[in-house]
N, C-alpha and C positions, 0 to 999 in steps of 0.2 A: 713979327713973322717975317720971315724970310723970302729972297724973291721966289716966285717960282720958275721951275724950269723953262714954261713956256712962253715969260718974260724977258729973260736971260739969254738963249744961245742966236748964236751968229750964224749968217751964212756967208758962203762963198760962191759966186758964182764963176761955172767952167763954161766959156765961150760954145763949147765943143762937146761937151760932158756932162756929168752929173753934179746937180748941185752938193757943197758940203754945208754941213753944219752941224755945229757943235756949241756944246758951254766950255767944256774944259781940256777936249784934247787938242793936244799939238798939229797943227797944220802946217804941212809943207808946201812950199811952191817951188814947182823947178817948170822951167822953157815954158812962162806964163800961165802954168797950170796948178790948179790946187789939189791936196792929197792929202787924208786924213791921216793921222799915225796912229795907226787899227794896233801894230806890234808893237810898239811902245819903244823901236830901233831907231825912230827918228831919222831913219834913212828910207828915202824911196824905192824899197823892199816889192818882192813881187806879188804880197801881201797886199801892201798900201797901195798896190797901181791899179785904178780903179778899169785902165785899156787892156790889162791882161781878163781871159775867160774865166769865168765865174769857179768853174771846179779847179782848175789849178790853181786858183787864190788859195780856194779850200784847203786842198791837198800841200798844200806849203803852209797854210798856219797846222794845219794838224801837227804837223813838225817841234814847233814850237810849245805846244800846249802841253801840258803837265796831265799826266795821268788820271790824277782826280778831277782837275780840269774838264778832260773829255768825260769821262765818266759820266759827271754833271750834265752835261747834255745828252744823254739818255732819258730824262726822264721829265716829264711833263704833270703837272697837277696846279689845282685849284689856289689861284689867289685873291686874296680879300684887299678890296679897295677902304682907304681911311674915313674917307667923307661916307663910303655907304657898309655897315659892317657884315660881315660875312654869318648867314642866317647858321650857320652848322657849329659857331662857337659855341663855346663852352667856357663859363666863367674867365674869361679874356677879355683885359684890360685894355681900351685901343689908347696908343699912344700916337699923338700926331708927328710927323719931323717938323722942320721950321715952316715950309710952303704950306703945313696943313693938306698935303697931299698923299701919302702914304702913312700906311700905319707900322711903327716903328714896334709895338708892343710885341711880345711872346703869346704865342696863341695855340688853345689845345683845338683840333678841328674833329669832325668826323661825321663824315658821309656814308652809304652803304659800301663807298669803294676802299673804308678804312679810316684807322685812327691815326694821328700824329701831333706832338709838337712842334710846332713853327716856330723861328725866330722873327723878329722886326723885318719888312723889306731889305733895308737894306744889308740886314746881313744877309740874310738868302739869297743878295746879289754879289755881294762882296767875299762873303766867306765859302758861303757855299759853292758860290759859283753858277750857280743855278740860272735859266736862260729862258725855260720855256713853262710858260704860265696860262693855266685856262683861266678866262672872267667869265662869272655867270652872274655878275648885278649888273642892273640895269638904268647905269646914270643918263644927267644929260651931255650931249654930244661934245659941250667945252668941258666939263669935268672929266670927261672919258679923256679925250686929248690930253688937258692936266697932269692926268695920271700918268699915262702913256710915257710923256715928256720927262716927266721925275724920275721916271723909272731908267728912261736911257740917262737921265745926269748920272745917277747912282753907277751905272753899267761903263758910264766913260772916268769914273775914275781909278778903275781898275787898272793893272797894270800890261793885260789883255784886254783890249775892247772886242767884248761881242755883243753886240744888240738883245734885248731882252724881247724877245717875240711871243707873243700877247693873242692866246687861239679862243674865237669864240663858237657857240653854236649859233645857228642862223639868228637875227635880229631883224625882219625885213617882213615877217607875214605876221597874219591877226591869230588870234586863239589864247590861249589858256598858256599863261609862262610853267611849262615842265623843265622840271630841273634835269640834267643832264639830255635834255632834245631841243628846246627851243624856251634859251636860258632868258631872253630878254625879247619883248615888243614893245613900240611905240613911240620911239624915241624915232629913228629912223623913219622914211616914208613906209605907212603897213598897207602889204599887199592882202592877199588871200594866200589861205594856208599854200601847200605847194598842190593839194587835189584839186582846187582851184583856179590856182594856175593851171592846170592840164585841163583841167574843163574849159576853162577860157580859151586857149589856144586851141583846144580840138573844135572849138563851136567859132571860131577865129582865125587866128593866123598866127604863125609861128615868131610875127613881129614883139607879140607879149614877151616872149621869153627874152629877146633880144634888150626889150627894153628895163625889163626886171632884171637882168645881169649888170644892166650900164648904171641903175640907180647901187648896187648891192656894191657893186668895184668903186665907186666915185665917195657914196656914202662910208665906206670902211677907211679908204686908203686919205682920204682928208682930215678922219679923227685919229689915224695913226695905228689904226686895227689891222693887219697884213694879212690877216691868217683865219680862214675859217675852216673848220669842220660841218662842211654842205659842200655839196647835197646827198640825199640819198639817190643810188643809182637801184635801189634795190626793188626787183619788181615784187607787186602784191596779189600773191597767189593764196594762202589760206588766209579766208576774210576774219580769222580768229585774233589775227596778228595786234597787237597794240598799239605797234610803231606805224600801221595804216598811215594815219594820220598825216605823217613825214616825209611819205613817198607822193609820187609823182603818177600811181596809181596801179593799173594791170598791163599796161598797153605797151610790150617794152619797141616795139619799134618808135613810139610818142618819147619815153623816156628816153631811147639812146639819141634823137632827134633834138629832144631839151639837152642833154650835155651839147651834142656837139654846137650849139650855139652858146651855151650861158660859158665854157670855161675859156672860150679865145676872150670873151668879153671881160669877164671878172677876175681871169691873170693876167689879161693886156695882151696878149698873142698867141695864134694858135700852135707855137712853136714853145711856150710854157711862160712862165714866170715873168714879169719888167717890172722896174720902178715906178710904175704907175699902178700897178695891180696889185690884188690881191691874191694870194696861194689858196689851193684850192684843196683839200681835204674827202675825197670821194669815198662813202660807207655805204652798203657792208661788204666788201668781199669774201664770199663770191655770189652774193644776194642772201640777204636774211626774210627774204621772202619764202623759202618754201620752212615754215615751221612746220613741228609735228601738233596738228590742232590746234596752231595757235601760240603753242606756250614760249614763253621770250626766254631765251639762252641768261638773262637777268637773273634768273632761277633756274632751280636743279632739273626739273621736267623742260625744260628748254633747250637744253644742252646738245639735242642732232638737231642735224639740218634732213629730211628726208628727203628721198628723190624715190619715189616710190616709180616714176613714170619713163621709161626708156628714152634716153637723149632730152629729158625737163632741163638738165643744167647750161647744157648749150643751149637749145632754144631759146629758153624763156626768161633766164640767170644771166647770162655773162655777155650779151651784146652790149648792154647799156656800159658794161665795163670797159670792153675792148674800144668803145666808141671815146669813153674817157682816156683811155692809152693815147689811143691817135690822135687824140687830141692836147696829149703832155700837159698831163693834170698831175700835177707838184709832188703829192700823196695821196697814198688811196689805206684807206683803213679796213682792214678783215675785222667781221665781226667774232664774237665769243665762240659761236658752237663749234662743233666737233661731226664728220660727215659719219653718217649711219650707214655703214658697208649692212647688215642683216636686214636692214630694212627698206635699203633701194633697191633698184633696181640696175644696171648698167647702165653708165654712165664712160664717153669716153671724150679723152682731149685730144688736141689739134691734130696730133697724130694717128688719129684713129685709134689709137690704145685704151684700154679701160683705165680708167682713172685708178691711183691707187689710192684709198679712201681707209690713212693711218687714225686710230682714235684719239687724236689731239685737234684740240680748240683754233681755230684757223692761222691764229697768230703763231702758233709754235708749228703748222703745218708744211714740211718744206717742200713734198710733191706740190700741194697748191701754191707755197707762197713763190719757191725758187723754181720749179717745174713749168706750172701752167701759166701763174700772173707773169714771172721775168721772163723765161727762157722760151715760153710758146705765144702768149701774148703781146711781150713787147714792151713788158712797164718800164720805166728808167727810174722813175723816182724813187721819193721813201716809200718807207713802210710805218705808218702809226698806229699803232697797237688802239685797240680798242682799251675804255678804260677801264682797270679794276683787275688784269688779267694774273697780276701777280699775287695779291691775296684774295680776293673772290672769285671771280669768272673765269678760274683758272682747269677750264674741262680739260678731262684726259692727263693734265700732270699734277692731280693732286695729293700724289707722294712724293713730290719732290717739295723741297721746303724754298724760301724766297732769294736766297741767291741762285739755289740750280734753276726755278723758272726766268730768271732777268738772264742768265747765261744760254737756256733751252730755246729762248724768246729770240734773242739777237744770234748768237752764234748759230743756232741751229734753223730756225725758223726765218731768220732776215728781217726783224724788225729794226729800224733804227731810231724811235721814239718811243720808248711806252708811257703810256698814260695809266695813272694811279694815284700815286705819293708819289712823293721826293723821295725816293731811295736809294741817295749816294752811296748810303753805308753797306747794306746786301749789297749794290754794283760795287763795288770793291771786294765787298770779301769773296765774289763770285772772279775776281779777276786775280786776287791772291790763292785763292787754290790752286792754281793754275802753276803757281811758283813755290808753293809753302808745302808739296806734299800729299795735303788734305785727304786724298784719297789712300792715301800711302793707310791711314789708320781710320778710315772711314769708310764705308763700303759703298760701290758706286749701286745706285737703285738700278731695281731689273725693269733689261728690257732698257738699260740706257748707256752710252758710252762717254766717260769723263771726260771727251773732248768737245762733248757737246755743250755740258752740263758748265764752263767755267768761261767768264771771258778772256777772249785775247787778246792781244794786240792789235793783230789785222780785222778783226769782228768792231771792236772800239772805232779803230778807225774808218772803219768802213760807212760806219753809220755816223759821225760825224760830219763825215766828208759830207755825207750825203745833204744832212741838214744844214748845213752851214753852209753851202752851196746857194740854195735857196733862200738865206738872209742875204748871199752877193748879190744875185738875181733880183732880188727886190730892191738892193739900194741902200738895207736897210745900213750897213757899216758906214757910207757914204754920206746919207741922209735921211737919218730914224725921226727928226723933228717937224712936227704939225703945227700950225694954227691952229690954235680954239675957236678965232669966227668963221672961220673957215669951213670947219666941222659944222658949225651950227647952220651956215649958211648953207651947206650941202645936204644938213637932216633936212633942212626947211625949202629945197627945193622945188617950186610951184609947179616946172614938170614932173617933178618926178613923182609929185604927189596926185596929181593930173591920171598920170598914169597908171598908179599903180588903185586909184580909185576907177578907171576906166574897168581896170583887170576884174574889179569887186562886182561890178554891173555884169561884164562878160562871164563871167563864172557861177551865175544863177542858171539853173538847167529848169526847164520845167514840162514836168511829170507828168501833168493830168490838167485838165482842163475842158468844163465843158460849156466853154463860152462864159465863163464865172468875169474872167481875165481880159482885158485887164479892165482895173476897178476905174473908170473915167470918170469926168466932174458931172455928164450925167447920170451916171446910172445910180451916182453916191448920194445925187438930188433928194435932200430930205430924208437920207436915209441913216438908220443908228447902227455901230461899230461896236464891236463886243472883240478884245483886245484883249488875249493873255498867253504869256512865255509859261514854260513846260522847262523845270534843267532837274539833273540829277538829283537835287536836292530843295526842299521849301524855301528857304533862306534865298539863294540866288536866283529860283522862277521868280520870288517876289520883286527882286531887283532888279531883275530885266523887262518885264511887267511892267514896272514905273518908268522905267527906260521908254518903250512901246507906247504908252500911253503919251507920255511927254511927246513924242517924234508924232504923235496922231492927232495933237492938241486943235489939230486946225478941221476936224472932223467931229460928226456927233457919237457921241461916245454912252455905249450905257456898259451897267455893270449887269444886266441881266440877259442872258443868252437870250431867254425866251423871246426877251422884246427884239434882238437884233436883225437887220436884215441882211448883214454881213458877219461872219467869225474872223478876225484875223488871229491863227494862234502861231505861237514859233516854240518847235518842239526843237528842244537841244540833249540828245541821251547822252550817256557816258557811260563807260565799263572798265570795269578792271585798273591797272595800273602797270607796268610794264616790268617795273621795278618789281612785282611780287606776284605771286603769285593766286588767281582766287584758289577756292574748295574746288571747282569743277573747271569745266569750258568756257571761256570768255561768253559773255552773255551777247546776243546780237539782237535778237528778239528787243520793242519797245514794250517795255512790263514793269510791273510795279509788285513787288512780293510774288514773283514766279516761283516755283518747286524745282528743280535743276538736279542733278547726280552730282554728285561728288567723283571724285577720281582716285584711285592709288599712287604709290608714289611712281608706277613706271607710269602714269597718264590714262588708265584703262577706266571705264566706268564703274561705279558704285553701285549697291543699293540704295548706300542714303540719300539723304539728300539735304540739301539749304534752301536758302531764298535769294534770287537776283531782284536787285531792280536798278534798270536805267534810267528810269524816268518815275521819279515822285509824281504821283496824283495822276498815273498814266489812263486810268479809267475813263476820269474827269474827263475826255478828248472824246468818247466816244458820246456820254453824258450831256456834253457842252452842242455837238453838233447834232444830237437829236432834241433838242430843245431846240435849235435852230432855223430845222427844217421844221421843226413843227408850222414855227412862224412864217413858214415857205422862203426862208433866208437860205444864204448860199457861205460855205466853209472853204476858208483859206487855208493851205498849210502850210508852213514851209520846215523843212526837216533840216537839219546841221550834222552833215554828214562827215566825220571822224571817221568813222567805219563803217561797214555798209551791215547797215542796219535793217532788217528785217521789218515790212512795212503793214504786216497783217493786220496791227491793231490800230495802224493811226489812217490807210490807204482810203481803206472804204468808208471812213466819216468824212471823206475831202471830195469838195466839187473843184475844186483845184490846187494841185500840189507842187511847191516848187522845190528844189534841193539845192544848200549852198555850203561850204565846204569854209567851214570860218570867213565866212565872207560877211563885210560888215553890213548892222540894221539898216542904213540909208541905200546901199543899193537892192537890198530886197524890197525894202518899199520903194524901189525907183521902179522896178519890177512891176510890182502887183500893181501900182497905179497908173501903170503904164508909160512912165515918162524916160523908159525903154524897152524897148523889145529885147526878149529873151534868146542867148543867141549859142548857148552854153551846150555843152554834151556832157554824158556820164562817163567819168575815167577810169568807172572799174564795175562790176554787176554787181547788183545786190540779190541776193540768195532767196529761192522763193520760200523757205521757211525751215525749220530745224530738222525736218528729213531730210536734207541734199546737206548736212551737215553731221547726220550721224553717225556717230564712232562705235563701231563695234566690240565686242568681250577682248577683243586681242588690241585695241586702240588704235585699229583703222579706220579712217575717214571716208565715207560712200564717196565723196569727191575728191580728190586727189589733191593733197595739200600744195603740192609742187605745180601744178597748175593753173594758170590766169582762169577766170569766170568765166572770161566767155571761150573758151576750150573746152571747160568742165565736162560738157553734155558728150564728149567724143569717146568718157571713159565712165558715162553712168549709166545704170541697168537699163534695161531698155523698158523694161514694166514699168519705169516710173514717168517715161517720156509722153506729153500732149501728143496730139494729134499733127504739131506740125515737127516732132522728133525733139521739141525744147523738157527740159529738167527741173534745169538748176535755176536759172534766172525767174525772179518774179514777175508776177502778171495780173495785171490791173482790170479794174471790172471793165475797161475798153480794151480789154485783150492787145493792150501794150506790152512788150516785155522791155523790165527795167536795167537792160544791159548795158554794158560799155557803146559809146557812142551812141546811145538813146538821147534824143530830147525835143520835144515840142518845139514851134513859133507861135506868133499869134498869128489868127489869120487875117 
């Protein structure tokens, strides 16, 4: 076996400058300075001078670079690491190179975002040309490096060097690994999901976020990862949404307050990108929070964004965005949908004008993209296409076929990354039409003009410039290679794990409590434990169960509620999947075989109907804690809150209820046993139950989808309003309502 990369390259150190290193290109030295030879001219070129401005480097190798060349860096997709093989194969061979670090084999793949043949790494470096690569395995932190490191050997023996820039989804919070949302945990220090975090900091200090950006930049940029797509900026206004989860909650003044602290942190300055940092990737623009009911632009009923509520999009939508401008955030990614002009309401941009609200998918949107994000906003950077937009999520151009939407995307729309496949070959032919005719004997689609539809030269380069820019910016041409202990030594950081286990304590909110709280060594005096997890399914309650029981070992423990003078249960629901769509309404309600409507395909209610359940054995909760009380025992609960889940069936069997947001088993039991006090708040409302959630014959929503929870009540009937004018928000048999910024102490 061969050395590996991460054995092999040299460095150079610049007194003054930026370190080099490399295995195999040519270095120059001139007036005791060192200087990679990026152009392969072997002359100190204004390419190779690392003291000239990041975009004029850009805009002079553009120069140089061959057509397909650029091309090639248009387009972004999925790559499979050798040591761990990539779950979407398909009867594919892996072949190792000599390091045993890449896989050199030919591979059929396919995702929901598409099918394709792949060659070896290194051709897709070499031949292809190919630069920009999503990882969604989840190795350890010297294998990551490894890889990373081979992958730039392969990219410097080109006769162009451009760095192979390596884009992950977030790797840093706890939960469930979803594939294309939060591709990898646990390698890195795990925090709490990112609702979490906002619960921690709203019940805290804005130091959390500070500190979770310095572990997220230190942790990527030492195993050699540059590039994330995080965070969501997007606020969560219908609690249907799937992607809940992802965001940072309803609160968008908290959310635009968490950028402006996490991206000077995790790009290294609040002026954008350094060699220390990481790029930073901000979704969805212009918020994929106001769904219509929920349903994910993932699928065909998802596909508008609504704004049913006059001035929703400014409000509630676009600060956390402009708060990411200001703060010269790398790329910002618009998500899939397409804006529903017949179904909002007025909406207007910076200039007081009504937004014009064309029906394309945001990515090919050029009022929003080049109107309101560049020219009223203030973006500088790229633009990275959400993924899949050119054969699936492709709303509003889907009679254009795969070269007009990569030509519709970039030339017209302003993208300069898309994410999908490798689609050299459409970007090509989308750039030969341009030259060859095509239209001459092909008819331009209506409602579209051929100079939208074909790439050109100036659109090519424009979005090069742009990305290529931000590999100067980070160093990467200069100094793309990592240590492996290094990485390791930075996943395994004692603060950083300090910390981000502080954040897992602080992010426990708790709901109800009537003196239950906390569980102390006396009250537990002689007393027996009755201990059981609640998940989606039998299988995994069981394994978490044993989990619970294991962490409780040091307590008396029975298996019979009856006999218990305590319950500890952990209810964890689940619904839906984002990627697809159910029969009906995402389910919020905690239920087990509930009856539910079906929908049509425009999203309107049914007759029929199915069955939801979020919770296997959801009964068993009400069950377990009247056997309890019988015993005159007192009920724990703690809810795992993804989405805000309706609490009718688990509220009233709890003498005390806590809420944690992927937040790991040992600070909730640091919680209930009191060896911390709860100090957490709610980041977004939970709904008092599936009337402040019903849709009507025409598939309007009694609450306004485009609106945070705790607004709701400003736009719901007034018949349905308590006594103190409250709705929407739930409310507990101590007449708590379970809103944003709700949460208990002990006393």
């Amino acid at each position: 076996m061969g050395k590996k990369a991460s054995e092999n390259f040299r460095i150079y150190h610049n007194e003054n400058g930026p370190d080099i290193s490399t295995v195999s290109r040519r270095v120059i030295e001139k007036d005791g300075m060192y200087f990679k030879d990026i152009d392969g001219s072997g002359d100190l070129t204004e390419i190779n001078d690392w003291r000239m401005p990041a975009k004029e480097r850009a805009r002079a190798y553009v120069k140089s670079l061959s057509t397909e060349e650029k091309i090639a860096q248009l387009f972004i997709s999925d790559w499979r690491m050798g040591k761990y093989p990539h779950a979407a194969s398909e009867n594919s061979e892996i072949v190792l190179d000599e390091s045993g670090t890449l896989d050199e084999g030919e591979f059929q793949g396919k995702t929901i975002f598409g099918e394709q043949r792949l060659p070896g790494t290194s051709v897709l470096i070499k031949e292809w040309f190919s630069r920009h690569l999503i990882l969604r395995a989840n190795p350890p932190a010297d294998d990551l490096t490894d890889f990373l490191n081979q992958m730039q050997k392969v990219a410097e023996e080109c006769g162009h060097f451009i760095p192979v820039e390596v884009v992950s989804n977030s790797r840093n919070e706890n939960g469930e690994v979803v594939y294309g949302m939060n591709d990898a945990a646990g390698v890195f220090p795990t925090w709490p999901g990112t609702l979490g975090i906002a619960a921690a900091i709203k019940g805290d200090d804005i130091k959390i976020a500070d500190q979770f950006a310095a572990c997220v930049r230190d942790c990527w940029n030492a195993s050699g990862l540059r590039k994330g797509y995080m965070y969501m900026a997007d606020t969560m206004t219908d609690p249907r949404w799937q992607r809940t989860f992802g965001t940072f909650g309803e609160d968008t003044q908290l959310i635009s307050e968490i950028f402006r602290h996490i991206i000077p942190i995790i790009q290294g300055s609040k002026d954008g990108v350094t060699d220390s940092g990481v790029a930073m990737t901000v979704k969805h623009f212009p918020g994929g929070g106001a769904r219509e009911n929920g349903f994910d632009p993932h699928y065909k009923m998802g596909q508008w964004n609504v704004y049913q509520t006059e001035g929703s999009l400014e409000r509630y939508h676009l600060p956390p965005f402009q708060t990411a401008i200001d703060c010269n955030v790398s790329s910002i990614m618009p998500y899939y949908a397409k804006p529903a002009k017949e179904k909002s309401a007025a909406q207007k941009d910076r200039n007081g004008d009504d937004l014009e609200f064309l029906p394309y998918g945001f990515a090919f949107n050029k009022p929003f993209i080049d109107g309101l994000l560049r020219k009223q906003m203030g973006f500088q950077g790229y633009i990275n296409s959400d993924t899949g937009i050119v054969h699936n999520m492709c709303w509003g151009v889907e009679m254009l076929d795969e070269p007009e939407r990569i030509g519709f995307a970039v030339t017209n729309g302003g993208v300069d990354l898309i994410s999908g496949l490798f689609d050299n070959e459409d970007g090509m032919e989308a750039y030969n039409r341009g030259k060859n005719g095509y239209y001459e004997d092909h008819p331009v689609p209506e409602g579209f003009d051929k100079e939208e539809l074909i790439l050109t030269d100036e659109s090519i380069d424009r979005a090069v410039v742009r990305t290529l820019t931000e590999l100067f910016e980070l160093g990467m041409f200069e100094n793309p290679y990592r240590d492996p202990q290094k990485a390791v030594e930075a996943a395994s950081n004692e603060t950083y794990l300090a910390h981000a286990m502080d954040a897992h304590r602080k992010s426990v909110v708790l709901l109800k409590n009537d003196g239950t709280l906390p569980l102390t060594e006396e009250k537990l005096e002689g007393k027996r434990i009755y201990a059981e997890a609640f998940g989606k399914d039998r299988d995994s309650a069981e394994e978490a169960t044993a989990s619970l029981k294991e962490a409780l070992s040091g307590q008396i423990l029975t298996d019979d509620p009856s006999e218990a003078d305590y319950a500890i249960l952990m209810v964890s629901p689940s619904s839906g999947a984002y990627f697809s769509a159910t029969p009906g309404y995402l389910e919020l309600d905690i239920c087990d075989g509930k009856e539910v409507c079906n929908v049509d395909d425009d999203g309107r209610p049914l007759a029929e109907t199915h069955s939801e359940t979020t919770l296997a054995e959801a009964g068993r909760i009400r069950e377990i804690a009247e056997n309890v009380h019988k015993n005159g025992g007192k009920v724990i609960i703690n809810v795992n809150f993804t989405l805000a889940w309706e609490l009718g069936n688990v509220e009233p069997c709890a003498d005390a209820l806590t809420a944690g947001f992927n937040t790991c088993q040992q600070a909730l039991l640091d919680v209930i046993f009191g060896r911390f006090a709860p100090t957490g708040k709610m980041p977004f409302t939970l709904p008092r139950n599936d009337e402040v959630l019903r849709v009507d014959a025409d598939g309007v929503c009694i609450s306004p989808n485009d609106v945070p929870g705790y607004d709701k009540d400003k736009y719901m009937p007034e018949s349905m309003k308590d006594e103190n004018g409250k709705a929407y928000a739930y409310r507990d048999a101590a007449g708590n309502y379970y809103e944003m910024d709700f949460g208990l102490h002990y006393e």
